[in-house]
MMTF fields as JSON, N, C-alpha, C and O atoms, coordinates in Angstrom:
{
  "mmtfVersion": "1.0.0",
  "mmtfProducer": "UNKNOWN",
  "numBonds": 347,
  "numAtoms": 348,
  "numGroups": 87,
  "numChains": 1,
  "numModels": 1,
  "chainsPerModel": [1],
  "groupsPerChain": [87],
  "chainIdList": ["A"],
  "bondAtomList": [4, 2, 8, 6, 12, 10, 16, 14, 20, 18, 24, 22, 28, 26, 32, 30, 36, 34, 40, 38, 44, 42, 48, 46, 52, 50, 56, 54, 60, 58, 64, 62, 68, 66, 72, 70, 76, 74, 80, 78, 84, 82, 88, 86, 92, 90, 96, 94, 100, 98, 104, 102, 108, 106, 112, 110, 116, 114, 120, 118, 124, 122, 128, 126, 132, 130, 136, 134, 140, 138, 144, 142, 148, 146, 152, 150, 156, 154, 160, 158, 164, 162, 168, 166, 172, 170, 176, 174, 180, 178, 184, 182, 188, 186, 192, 190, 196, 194, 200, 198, 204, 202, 208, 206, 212, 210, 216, 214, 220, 218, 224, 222, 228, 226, 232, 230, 236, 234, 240, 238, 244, 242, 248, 246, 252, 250, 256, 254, 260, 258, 264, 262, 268, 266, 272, 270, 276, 274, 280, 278, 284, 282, 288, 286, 292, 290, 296, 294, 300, 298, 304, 302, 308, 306, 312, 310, 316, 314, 320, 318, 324, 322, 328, 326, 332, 330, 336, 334, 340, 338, 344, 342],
  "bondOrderList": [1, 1, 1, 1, 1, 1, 1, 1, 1, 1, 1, 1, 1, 1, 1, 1, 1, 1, 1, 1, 1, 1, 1, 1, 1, 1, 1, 1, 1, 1, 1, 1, 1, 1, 1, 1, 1, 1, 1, 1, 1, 1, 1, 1, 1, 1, 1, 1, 1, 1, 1, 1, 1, 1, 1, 1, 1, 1, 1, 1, 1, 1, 1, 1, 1, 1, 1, 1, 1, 1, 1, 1, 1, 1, 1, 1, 1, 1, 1, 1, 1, 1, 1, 1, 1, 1],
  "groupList": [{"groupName": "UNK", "atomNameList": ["N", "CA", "C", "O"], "elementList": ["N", "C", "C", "O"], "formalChargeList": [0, 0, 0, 0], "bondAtomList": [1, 0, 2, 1, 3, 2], "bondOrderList": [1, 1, 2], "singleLetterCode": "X", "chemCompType": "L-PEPTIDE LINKING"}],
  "groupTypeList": [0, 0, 0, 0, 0, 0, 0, 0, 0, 0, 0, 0, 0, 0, 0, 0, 0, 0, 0, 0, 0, 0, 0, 0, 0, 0, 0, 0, 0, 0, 0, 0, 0, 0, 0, 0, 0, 0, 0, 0, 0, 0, 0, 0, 0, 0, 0, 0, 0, 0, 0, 0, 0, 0, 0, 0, 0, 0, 0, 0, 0, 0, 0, 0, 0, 0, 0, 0, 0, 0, 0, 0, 0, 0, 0, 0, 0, 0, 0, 0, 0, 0, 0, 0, 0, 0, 0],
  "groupIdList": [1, 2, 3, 4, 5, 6, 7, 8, 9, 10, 11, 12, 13, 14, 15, 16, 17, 18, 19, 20, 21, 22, 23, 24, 25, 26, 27, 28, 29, 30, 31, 32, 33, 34, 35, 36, 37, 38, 39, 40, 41, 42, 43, 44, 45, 46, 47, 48, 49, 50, 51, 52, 53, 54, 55, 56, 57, 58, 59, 60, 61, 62, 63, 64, 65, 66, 67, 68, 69, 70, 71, 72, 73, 74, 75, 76, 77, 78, 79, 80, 81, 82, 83, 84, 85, 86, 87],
  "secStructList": [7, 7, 6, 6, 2, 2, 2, 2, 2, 2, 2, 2, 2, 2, 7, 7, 7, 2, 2, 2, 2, 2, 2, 2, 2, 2, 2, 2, 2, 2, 2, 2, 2, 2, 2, 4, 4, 4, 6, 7, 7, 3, 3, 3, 6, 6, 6, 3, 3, 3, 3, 3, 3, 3, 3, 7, 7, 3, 3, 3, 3, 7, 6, 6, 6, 7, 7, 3, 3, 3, 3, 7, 7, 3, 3, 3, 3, 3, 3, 3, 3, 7, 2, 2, 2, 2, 7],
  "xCoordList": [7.937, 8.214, 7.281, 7.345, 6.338, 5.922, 6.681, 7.64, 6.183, 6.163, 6.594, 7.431, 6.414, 6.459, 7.414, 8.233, 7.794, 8.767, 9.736, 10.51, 10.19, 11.307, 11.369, 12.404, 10.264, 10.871, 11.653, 12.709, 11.255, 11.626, 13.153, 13.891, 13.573, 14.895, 15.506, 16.675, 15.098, 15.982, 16.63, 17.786, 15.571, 15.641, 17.263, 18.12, 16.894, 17.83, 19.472, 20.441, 19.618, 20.491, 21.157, 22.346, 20.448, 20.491, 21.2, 21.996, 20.674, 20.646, 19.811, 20.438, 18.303, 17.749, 16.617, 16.486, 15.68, 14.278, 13.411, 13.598, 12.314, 11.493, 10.521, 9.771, 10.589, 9.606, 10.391, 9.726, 11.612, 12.582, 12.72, 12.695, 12.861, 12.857, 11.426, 11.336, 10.52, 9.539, 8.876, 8.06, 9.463, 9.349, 10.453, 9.843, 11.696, 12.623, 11.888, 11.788, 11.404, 10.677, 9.317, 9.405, 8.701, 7.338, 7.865, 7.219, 9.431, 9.77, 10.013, 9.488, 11.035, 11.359, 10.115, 10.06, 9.475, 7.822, 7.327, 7.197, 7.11, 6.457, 7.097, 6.447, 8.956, 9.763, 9.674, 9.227, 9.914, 9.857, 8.459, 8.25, 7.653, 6.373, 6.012, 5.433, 6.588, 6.835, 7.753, 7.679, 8.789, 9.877, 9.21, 8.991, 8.716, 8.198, 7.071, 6.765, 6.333, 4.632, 5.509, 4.802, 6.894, 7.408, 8.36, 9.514, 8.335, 9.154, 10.517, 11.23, 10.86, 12.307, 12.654, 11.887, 13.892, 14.164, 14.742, 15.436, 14.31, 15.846, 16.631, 16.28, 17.573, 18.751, 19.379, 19.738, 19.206, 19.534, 20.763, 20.429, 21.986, 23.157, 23.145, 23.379, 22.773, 23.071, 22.011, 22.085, 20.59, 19.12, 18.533, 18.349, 18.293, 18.314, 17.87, 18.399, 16.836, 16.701, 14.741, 13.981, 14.609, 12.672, 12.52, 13.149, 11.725, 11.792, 10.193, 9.546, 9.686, 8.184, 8.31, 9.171, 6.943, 7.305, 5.839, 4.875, 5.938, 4.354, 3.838, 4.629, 2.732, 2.239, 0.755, -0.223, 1.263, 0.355, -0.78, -0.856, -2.003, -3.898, -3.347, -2.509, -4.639, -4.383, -5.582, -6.408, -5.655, -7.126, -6.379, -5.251, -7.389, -7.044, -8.484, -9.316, -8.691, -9.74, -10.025, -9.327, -11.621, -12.522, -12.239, -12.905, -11.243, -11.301, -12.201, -11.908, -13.564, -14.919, -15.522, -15.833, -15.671, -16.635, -15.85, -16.333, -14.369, -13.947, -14.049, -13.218, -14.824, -15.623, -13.668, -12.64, -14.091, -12.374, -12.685, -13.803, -11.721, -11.761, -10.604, -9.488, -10.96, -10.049, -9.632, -10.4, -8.031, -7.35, -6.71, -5.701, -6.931, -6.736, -5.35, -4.792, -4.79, -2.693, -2.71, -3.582, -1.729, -1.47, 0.107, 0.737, 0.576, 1.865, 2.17, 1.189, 3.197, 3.15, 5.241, 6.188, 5.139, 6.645, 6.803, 6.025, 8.39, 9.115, 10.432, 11.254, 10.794, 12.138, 13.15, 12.695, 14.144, 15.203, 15.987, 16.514, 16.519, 17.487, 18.671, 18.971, 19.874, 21.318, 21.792, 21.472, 22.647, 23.556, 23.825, 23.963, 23.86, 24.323, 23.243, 23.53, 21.717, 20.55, 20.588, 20.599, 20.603, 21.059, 21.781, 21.366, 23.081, 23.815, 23.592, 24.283],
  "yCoordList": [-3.986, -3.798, -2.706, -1.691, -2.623, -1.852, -1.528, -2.196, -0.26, 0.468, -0.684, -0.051, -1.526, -2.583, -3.032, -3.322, -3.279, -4.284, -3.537, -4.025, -2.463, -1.291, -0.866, -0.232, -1.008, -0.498, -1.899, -1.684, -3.564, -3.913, -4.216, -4.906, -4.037, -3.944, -2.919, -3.137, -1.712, -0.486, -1.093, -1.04, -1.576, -1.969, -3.452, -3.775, -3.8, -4.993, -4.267, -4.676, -3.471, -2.697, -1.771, -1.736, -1.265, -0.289, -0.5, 0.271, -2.008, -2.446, -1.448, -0.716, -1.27, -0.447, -1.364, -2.4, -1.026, -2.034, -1.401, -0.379, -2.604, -2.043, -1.073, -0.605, -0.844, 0.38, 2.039, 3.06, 2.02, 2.947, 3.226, 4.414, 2.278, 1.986, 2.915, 3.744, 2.431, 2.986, 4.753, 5.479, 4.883, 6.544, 6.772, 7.129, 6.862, 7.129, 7.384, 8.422, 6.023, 6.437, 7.294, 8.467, 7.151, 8.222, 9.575, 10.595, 9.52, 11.108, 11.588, 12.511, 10.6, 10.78, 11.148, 12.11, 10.463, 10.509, 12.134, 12.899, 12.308, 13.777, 14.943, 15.925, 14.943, 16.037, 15.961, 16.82, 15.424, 15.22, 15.721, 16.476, 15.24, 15.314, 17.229, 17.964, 17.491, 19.221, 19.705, 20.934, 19.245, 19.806, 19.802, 20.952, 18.833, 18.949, 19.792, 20.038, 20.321, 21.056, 22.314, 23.272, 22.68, 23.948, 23.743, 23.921, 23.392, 23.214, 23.423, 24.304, 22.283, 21.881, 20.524, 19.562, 20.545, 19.415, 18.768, 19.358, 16.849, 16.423, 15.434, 14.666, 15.741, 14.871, 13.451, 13.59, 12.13, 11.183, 10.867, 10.407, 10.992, 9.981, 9.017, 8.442, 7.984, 6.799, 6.448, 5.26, 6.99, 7.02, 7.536, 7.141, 8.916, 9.927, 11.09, 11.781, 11.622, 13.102, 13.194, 12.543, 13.905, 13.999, 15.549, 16.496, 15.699, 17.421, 17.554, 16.513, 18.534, 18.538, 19.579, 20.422, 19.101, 19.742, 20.566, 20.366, 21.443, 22.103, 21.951, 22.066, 21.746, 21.092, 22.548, 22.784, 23.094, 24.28, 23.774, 22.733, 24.595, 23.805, 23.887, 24.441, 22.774, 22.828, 21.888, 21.308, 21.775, 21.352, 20.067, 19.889, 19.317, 17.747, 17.367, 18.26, 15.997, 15.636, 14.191, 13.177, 14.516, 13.066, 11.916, 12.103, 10.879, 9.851, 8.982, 8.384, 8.932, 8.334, 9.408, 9.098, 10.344, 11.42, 12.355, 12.818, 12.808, 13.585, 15.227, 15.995, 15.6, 16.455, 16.856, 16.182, 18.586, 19.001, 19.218, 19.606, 18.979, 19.028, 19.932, 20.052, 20.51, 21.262, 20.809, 20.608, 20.435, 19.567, 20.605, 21.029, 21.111, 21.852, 21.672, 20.577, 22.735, 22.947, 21.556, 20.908, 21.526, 20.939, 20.231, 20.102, 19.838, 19.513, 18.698, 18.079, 17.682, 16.372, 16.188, 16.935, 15.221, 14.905, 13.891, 13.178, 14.275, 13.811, 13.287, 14.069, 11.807, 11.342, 11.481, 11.889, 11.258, 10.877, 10.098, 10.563, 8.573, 7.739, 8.207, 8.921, 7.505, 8.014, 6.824, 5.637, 7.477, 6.727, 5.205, 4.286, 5.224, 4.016, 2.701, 1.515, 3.461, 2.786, 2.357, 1.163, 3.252, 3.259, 1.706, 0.807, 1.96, 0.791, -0.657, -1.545],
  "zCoordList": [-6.241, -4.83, -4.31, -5.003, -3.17, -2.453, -1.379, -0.992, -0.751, 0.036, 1.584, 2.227, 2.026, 2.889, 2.405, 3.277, 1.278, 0.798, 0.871, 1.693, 0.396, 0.33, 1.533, 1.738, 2.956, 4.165, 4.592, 5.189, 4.353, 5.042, 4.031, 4.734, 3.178, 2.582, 2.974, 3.295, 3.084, 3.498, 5.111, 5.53, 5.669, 7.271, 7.391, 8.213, 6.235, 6.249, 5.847, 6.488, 5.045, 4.454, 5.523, 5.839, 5.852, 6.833, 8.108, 8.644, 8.646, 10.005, 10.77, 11.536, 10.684, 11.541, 11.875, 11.222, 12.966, 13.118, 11.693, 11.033, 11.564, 10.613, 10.782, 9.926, 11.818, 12.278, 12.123, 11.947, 12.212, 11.983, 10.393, 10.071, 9.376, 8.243, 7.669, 6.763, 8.515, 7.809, 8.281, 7.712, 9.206, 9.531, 8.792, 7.785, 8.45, 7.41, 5.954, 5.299, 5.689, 3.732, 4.255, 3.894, 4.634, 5.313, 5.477, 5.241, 6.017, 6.128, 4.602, 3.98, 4.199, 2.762, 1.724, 0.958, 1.855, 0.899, 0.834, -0.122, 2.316, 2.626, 2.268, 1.912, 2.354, 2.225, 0.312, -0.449, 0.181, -1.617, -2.081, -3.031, -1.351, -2.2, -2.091, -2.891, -0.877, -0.695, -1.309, -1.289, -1.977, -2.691, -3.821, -4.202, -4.65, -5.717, -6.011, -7.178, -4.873, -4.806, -4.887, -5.198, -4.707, -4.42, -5.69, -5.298, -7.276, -7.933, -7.757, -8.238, -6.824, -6.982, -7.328, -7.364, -7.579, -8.015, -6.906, -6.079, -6.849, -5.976, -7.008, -7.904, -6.57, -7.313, -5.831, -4.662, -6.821, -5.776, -6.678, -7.77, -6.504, -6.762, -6.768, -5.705, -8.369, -8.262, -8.582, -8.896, -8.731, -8.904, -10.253, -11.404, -9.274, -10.501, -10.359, -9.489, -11.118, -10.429, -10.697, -11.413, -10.088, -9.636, -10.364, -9.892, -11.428, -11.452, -11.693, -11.814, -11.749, -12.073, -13.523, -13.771, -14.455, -15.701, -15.755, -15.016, -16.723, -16.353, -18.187, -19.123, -18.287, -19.702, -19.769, -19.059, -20.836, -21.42, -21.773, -22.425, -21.301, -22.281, -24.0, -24.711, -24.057, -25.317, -26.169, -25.463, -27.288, -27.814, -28.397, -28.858, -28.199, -28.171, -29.211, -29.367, -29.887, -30.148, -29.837, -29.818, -29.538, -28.597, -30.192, -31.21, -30.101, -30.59, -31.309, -32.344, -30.573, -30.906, -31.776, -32.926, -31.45, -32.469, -33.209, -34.243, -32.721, -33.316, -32.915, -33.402, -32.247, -31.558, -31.215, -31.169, -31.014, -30.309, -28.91, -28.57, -28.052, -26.742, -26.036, -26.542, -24.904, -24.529, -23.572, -22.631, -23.462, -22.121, -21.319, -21.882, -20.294, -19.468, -19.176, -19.256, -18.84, -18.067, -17.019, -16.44, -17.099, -15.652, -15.675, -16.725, -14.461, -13.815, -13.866, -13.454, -14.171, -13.672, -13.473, -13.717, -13.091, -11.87, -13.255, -13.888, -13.363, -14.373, -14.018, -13.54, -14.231, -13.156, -14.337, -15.405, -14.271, -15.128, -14.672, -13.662, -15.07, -14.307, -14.583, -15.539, -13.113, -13.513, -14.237, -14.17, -14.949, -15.732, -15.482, -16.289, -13.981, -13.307, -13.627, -13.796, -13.645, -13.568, -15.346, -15.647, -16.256, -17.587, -18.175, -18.905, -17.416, -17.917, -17.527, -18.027]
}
């Protein structure tokens, strides 16, 4: 499902126009994507929860030659499903 497809289901669910539907997930998109740049978490009931994890440098090796490589820190957004999604 894309982004189009999930506005025009939210829109059907909802009972809203699809143009309403889609400033709704566009708002949703932007506030999250700032919650997460500001390490917080959101928790969706029934979903699950969005947290961001932070991953220390560290020396890795190039596959083809073997050669060691150094993989630089970095962040990445980590979901967890609820239970509900689980079963």
């Amino acid at each position: 499902m894309n982004k189009s497809q999930l506005a025009e289901a939210v829109a059907r669910e909802a009972r809203l126009s699809k143009i309403d539907a889609v400033k709704a997930l566009n708002a949703f998109v932007k506030v999250a994507v700032e919650a997460l740049r500001g390490d917080e978490k959101i928790l969706l009931t029934g979903l699950g929860t969005f947290s961001t994890v932070r991953y220390p440098e560290r020396m890795g090796r190039n596959p083809r030659t073997g050669a060691p490589v150094r993989i630089p820190a970095r962040r990445a957004v980590r979901f967890r499903p609820s239970r509900t999604i689980e079963d």
